[in-house]
ROSE-4610 file (N, C-alpha, C; in Angstrom, 1 decimal, always signed):
// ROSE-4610
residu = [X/X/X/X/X/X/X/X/X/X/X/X/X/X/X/X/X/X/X/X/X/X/X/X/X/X/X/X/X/X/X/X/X/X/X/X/X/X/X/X/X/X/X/X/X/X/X/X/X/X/X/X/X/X/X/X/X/X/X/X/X/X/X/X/X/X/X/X/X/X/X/X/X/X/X/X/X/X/X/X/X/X/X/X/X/X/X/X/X/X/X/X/X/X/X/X/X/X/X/X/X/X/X/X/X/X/X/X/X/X/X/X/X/X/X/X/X/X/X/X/X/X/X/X/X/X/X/X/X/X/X/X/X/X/X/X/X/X/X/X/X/X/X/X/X/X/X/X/X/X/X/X/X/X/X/X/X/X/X/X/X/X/X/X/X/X/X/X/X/X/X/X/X/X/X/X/X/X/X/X/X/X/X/X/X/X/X/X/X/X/X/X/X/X/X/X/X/X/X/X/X/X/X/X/X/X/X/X/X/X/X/X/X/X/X/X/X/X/X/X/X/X/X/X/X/X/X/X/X/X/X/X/X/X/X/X/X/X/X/X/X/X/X/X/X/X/X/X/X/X/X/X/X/X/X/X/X/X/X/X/X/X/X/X/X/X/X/X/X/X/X/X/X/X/X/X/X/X/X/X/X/X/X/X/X/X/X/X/X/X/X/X/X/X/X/X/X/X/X/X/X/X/X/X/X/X/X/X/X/X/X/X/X/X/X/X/X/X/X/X/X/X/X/X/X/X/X/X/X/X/X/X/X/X/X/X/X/X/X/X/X/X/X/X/X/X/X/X/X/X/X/X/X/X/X/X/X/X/X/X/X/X/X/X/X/X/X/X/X/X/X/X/X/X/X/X/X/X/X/X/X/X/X/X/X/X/X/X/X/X/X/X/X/X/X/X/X/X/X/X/X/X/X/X/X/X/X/X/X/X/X/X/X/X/X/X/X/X/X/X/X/X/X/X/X/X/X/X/X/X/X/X/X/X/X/X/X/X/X/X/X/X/X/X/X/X/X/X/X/X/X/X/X/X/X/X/X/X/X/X/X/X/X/X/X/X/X/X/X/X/X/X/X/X/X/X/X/X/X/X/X/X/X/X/X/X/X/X/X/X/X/X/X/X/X/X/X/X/X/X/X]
num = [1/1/1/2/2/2/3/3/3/4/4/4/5/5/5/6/6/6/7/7/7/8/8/8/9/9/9/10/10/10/11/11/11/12/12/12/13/13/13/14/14/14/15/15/15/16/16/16/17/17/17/18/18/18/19/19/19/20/20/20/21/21/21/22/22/22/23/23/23/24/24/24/25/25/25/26/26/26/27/27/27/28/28/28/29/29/29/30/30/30/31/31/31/32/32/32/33/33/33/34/34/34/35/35/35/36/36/36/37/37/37/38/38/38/39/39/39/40/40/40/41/41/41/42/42/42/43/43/43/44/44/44/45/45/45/46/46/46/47/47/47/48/48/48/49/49/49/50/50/50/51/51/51/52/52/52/53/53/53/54/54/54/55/55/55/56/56/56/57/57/57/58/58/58/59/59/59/60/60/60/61/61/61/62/62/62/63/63/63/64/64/64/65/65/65/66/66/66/67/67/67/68/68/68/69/69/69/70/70/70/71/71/71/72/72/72/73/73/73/74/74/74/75/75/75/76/76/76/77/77/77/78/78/78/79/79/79/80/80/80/81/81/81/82/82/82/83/83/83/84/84/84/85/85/85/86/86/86/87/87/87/88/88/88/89/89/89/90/90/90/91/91/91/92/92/92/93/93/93/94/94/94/95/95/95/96/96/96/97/97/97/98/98/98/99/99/99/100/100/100/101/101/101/102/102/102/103/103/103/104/104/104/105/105/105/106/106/106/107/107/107/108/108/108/109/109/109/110/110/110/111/111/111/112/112/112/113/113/113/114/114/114/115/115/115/116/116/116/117/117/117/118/118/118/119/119/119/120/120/120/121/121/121/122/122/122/123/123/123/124/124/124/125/125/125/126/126/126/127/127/127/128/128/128/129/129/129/130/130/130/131/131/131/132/132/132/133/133/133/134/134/134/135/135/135/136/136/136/137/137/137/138/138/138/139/139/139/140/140/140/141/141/141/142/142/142/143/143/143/144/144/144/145/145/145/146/146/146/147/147/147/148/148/148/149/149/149/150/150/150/151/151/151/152/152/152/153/153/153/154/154/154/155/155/155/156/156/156/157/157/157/158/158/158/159/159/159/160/160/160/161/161/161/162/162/162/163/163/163/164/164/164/165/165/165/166/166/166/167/167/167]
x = [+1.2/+1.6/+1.1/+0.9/+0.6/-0.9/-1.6/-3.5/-3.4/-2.7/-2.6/-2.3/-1.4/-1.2/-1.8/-2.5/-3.7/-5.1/-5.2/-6.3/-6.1/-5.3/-4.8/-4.6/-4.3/-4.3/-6.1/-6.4/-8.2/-8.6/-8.0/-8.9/-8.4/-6.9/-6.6/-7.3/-7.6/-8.0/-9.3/-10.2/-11.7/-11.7/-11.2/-11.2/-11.0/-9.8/-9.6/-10.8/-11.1/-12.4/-13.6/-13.6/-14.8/-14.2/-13.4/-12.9/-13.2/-12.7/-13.2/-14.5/-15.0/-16.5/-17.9/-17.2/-18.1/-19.0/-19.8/-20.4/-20.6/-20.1/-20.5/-18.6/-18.5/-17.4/-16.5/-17.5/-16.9/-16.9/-18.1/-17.5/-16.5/-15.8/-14.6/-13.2/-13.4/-12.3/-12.2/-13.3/-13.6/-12.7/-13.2/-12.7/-10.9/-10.6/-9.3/-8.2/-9.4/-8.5/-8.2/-9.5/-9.5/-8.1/-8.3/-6.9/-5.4/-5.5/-4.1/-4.2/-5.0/-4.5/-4.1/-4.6/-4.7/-2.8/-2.4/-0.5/-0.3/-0.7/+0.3/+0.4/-0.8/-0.3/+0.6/+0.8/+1.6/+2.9/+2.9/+4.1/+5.0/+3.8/+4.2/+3.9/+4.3/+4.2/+5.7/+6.3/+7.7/+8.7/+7.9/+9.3/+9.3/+8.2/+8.8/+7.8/+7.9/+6.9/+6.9/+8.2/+8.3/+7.5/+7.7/+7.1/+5.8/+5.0/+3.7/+3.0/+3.6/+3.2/+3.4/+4.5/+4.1/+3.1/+3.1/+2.0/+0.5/+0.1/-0.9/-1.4/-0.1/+0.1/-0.1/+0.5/+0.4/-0.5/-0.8/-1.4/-3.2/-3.3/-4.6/-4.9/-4.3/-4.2/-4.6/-3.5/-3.6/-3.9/-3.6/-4.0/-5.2/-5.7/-7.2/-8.3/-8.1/-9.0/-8.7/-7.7/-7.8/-8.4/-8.8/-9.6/-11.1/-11.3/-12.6/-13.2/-12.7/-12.8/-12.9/-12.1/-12.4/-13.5/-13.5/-15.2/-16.1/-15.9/-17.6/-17.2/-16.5/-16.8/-17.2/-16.8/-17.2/-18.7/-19.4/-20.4/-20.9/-20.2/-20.4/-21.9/-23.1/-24.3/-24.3/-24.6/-25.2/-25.8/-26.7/-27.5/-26.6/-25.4/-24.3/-23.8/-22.9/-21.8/-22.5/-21.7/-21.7/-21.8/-22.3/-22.2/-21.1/-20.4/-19.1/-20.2/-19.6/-20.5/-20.1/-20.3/-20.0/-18.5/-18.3/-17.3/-16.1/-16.4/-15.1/-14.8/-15.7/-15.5/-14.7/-14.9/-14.3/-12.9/-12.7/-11.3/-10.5/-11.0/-10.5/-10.1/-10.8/-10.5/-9.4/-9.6/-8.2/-6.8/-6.9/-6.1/-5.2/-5.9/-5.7/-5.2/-5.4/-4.8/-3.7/-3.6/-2.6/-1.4/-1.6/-0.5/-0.3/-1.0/-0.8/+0.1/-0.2/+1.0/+2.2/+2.6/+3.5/+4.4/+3.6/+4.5/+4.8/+4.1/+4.6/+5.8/+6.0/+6.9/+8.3/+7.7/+9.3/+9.9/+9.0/+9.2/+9.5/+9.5/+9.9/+11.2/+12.4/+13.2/+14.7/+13.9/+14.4/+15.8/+17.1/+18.0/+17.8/+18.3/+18.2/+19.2/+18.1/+18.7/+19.1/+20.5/+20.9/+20.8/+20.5/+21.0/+22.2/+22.0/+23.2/+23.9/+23.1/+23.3/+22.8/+22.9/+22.4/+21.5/+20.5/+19.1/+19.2/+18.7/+18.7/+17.6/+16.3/+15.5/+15.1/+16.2/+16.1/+16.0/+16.0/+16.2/+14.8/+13.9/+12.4/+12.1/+12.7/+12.6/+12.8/+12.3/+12.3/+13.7/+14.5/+15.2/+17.0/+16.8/+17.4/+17.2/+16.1/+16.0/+16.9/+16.1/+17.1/+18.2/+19.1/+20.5/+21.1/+20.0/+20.8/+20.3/+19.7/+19.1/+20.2/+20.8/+20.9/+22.8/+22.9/+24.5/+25.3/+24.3/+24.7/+24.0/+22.9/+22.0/+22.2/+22.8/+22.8/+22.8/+23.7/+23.6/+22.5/+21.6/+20.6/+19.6/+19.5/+18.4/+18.4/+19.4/+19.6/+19.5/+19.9/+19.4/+17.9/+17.4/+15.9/+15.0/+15.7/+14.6/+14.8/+16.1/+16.2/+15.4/+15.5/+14.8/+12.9/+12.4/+11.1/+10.9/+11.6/+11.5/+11.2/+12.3/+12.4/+10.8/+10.5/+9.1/+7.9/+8.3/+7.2/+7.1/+8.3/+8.7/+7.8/+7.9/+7.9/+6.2/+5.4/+4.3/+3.7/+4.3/+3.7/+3.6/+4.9/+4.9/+3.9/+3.9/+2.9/+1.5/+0.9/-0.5/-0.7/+0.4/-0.1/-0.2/-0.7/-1.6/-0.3/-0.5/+0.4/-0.5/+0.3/-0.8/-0.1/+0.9/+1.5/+0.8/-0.1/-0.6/-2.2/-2.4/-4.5/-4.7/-4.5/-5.0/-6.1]
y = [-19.6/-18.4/-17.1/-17.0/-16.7/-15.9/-16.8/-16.9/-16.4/-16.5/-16.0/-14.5/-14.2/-13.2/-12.1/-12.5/-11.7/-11.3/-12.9/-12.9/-11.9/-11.7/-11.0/-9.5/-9.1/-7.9/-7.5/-8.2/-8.0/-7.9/-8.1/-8.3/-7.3/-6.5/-5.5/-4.2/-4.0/-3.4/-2.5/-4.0/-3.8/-3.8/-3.8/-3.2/-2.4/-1.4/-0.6/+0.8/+0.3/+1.3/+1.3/+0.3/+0.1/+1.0/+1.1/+2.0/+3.1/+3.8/+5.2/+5.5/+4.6/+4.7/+4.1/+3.6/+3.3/+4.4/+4.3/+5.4/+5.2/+3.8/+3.9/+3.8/+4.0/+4.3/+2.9/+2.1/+0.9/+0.3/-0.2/-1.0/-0.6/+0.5/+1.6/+0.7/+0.2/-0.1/-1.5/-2.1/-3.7/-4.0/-3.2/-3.3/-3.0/-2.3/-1.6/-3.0/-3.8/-4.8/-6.0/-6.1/-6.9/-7.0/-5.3/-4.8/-5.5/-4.9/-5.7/-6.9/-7.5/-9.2/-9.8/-9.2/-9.4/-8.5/-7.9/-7.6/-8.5/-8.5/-10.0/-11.5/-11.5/-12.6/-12.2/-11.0/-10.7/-10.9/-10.1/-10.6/-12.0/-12.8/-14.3/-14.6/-14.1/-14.7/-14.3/-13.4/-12.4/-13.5/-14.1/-15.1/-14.3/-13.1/-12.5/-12.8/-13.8/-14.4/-13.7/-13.3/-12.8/-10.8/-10.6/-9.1/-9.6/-10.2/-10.7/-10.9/-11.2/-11.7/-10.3/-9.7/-8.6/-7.7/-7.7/-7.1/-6.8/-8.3/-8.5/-8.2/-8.8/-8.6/-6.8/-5.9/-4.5/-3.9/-3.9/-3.3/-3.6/-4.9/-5.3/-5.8/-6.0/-6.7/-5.3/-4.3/-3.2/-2.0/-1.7/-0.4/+0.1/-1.2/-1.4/-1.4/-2.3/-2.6/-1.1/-0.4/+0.6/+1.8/+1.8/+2.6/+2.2/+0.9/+0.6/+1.0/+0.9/+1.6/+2.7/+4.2/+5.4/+5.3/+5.3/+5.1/+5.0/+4.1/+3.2/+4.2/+5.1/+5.7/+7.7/+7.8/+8.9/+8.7/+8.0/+7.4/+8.1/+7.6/+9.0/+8.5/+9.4/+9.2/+9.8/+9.7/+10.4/+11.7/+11.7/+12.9/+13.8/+13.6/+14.4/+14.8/+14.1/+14.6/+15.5/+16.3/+17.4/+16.2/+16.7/+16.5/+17.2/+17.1/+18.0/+18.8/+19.8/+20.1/+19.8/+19.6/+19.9/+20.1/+21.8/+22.2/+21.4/+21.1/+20.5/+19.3/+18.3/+16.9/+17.5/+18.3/+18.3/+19.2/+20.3/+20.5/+19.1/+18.1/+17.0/+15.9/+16.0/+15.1/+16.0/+17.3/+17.9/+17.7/+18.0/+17.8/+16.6/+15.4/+14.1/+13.7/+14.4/+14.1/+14.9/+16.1/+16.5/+16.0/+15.7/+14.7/+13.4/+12.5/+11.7/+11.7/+13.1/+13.8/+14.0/+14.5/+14.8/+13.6/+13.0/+11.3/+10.5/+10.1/+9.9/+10.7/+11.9/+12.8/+12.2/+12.7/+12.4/+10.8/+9.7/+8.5/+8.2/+9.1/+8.5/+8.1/+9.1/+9.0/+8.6/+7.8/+7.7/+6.6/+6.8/+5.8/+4.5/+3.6/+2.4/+1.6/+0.8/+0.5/-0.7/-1.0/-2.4/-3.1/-4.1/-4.9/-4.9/-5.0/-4.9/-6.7/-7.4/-8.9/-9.4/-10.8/-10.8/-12.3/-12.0/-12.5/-14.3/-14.9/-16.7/-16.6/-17.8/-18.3/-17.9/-17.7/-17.7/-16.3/-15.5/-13.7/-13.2/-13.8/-13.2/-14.1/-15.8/-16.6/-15.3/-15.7/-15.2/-15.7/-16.8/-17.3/-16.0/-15.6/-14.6/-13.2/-12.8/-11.5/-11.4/-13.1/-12.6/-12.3/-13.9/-13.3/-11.9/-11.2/-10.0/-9.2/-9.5/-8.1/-8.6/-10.0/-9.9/-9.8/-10.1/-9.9/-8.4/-8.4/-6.4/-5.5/-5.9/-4.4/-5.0/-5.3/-5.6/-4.3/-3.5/-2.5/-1.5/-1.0/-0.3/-1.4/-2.6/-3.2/-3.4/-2.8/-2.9/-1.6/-0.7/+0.7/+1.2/+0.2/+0.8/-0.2/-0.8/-1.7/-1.0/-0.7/+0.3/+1.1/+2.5/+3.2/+3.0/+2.1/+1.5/+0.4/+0.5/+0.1/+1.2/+2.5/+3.7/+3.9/+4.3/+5.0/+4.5/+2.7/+2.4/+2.8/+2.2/+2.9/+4.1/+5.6/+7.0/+6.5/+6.1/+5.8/+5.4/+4.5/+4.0/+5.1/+5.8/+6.3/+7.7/+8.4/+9.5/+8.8/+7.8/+7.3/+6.9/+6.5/+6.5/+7.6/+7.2/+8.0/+8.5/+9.7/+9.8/+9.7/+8.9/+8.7/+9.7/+10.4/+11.5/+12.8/+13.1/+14.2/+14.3/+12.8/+12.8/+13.0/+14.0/+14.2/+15.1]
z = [-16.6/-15.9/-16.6/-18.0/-18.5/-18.8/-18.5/-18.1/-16.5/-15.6/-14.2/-14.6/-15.0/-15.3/-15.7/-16.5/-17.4/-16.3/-15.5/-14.9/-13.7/-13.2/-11.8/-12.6/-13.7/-14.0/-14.3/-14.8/-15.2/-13.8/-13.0/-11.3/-10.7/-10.9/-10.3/-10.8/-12.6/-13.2/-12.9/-12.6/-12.8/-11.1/-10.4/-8.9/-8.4/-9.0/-8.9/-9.7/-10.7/-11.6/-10.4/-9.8/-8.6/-7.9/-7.2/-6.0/-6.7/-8.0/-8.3/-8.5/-8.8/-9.7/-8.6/-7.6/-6.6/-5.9/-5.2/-4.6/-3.2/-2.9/-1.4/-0.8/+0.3/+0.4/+1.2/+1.7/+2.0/+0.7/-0.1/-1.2/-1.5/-2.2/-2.4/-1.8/-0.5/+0.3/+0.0/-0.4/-0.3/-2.1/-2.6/-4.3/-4.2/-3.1/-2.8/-2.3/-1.1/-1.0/-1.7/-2.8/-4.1/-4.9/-5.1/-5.7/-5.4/-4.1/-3.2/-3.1/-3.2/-3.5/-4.5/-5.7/-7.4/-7.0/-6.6/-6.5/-5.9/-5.1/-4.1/-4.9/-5.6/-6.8/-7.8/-8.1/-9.1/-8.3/-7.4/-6.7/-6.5/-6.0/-6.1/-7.8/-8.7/-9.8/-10.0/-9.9/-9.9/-8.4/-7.9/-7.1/-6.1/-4.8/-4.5/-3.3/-2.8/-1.9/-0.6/+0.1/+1.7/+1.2/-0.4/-0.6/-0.2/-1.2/-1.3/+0.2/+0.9/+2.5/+3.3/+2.9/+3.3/+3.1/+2.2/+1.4/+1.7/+2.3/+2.4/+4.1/+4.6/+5.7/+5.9/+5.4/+6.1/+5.7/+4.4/+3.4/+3.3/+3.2/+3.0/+4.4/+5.6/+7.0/+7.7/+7.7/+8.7/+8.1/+6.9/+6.5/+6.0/+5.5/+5.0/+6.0/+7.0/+8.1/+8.6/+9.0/+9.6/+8.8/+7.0/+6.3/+6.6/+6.8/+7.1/+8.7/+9.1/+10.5/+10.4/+10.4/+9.9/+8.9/+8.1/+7.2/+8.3/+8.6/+9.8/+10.9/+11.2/+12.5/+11.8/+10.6/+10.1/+9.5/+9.5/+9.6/+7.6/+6.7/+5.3/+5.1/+4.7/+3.9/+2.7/+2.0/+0.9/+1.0/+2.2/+2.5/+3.0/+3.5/+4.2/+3.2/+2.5/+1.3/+0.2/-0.1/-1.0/-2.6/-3.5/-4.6/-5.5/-6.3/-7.1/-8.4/-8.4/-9.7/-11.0/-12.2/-13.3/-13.6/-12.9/-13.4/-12.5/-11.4/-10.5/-10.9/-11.6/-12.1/-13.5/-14.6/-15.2/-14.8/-14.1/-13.7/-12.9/-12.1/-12.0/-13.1/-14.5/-15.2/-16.0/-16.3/-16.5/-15.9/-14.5/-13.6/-13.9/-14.0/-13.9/-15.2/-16.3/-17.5/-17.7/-17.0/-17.2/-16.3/-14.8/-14.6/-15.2/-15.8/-16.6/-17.8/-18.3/-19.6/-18.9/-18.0/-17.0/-16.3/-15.8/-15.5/-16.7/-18.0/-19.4/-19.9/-19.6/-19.9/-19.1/-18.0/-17.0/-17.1/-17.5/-17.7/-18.6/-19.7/-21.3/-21.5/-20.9/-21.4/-20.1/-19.3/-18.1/-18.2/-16.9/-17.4/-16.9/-17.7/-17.5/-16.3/-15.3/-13.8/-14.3/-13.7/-14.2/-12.6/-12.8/-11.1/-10.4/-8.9/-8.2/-8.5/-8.8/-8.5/-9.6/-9.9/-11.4/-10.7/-11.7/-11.3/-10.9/-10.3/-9.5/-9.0/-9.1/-8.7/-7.7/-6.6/-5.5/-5.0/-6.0/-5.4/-4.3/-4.5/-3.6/-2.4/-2.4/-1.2/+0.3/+1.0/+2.5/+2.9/+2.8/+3.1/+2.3/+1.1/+0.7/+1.3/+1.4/+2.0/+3.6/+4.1/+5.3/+5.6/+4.4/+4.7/+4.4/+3.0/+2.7/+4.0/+4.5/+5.6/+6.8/+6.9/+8.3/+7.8/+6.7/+6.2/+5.8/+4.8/+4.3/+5.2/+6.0/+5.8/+7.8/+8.3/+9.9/+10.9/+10.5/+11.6/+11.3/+10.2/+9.7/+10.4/+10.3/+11.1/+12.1/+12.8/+14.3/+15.3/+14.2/+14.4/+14.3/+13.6/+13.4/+14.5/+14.8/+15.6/+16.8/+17.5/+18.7/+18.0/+17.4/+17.2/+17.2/+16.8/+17.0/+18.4/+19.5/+20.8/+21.9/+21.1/+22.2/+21.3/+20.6/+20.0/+20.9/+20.9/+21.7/+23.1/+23.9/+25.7/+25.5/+24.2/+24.8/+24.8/+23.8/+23.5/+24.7/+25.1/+26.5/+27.6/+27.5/+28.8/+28.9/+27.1/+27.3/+27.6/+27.5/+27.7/+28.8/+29.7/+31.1/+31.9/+32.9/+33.7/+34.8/+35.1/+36.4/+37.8/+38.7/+39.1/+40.5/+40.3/+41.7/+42.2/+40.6/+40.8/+40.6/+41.1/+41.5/+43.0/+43.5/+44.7/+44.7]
């Protein structure tokens, strides 16, 4: 578990340095969904198997494919994009160090979360999420799912056509 561990963090590490240090902007996306797989194993190393599936499912399934698409339809070249000068790469590595000092800061001294439940094998199965979602959390999930039905109905109805007023 151990040697997994290490290996999926070296894979998240050195993929994500790719995403910043890359130059072409698909590879960028390709090293991004590297990334997200290398969590979804961490995830399934933490017992948190229905996270992990999600995971992959939205994240590296839909949100990635839908970065690869925008890329390939903004068509980026080299000859197009601006270059940064000097001085804007180094106000960025300022920038970036200074929030770095800043989230170290506000995390140093942070309080300690204790769990609602105390920890069983069984806390990440799909089989536990459900019951807590469909036992504690029932009317919030009932509420949002109406609410993401009417979203879709209004969706549909602004994209159709009227067809009363083509004459």
């Amino acid at each position: 578990m151990t040697f997994l561990f290490y290996l999926l963090s070296a894979i998240m590490i050195i993929s994500g340095l790719f995403v910043v240090f890359s130059d072409s902007p698909i590879n960028s996306v390709l090293s991004l969904i590297a990334c997200f797989i290398a969590m979804a194993g961490h995830y399934i190393l933490l017992n948190a198997q229905f996270l992990a599936v999600v995971h992959l499912i939205v994240y590296t399934g839909a949100i990635m494919v839908l970065f690869l698409f925008v890329i390939m339809l903004l068509n980026l070249n080299k000859a197009t994009v601006r270059h940064k000068t000097s001085a804007t790469r180094i106000a960025a590595v300022v920038a970036g160090g200074v929030f770095f000092l800043v989230m170290v800061a506000a995390t140093r001294h942070t309080l300690e979360i204790h769990p609602r439940y105390a920890f069983t094998s069984q806390i990440g199965l799909v089989s536990e999420v459900g019951k807590t979602l469909f036992h504690e959390f029932l009317l919030p999930f009932e509420v949002s799912s109406v609410l993401f039905i009417s979203a879709m109905i209004g969706a549909v109805m602004f994209g159709k056509k009227d067809e009363t007023h083509n004459v």
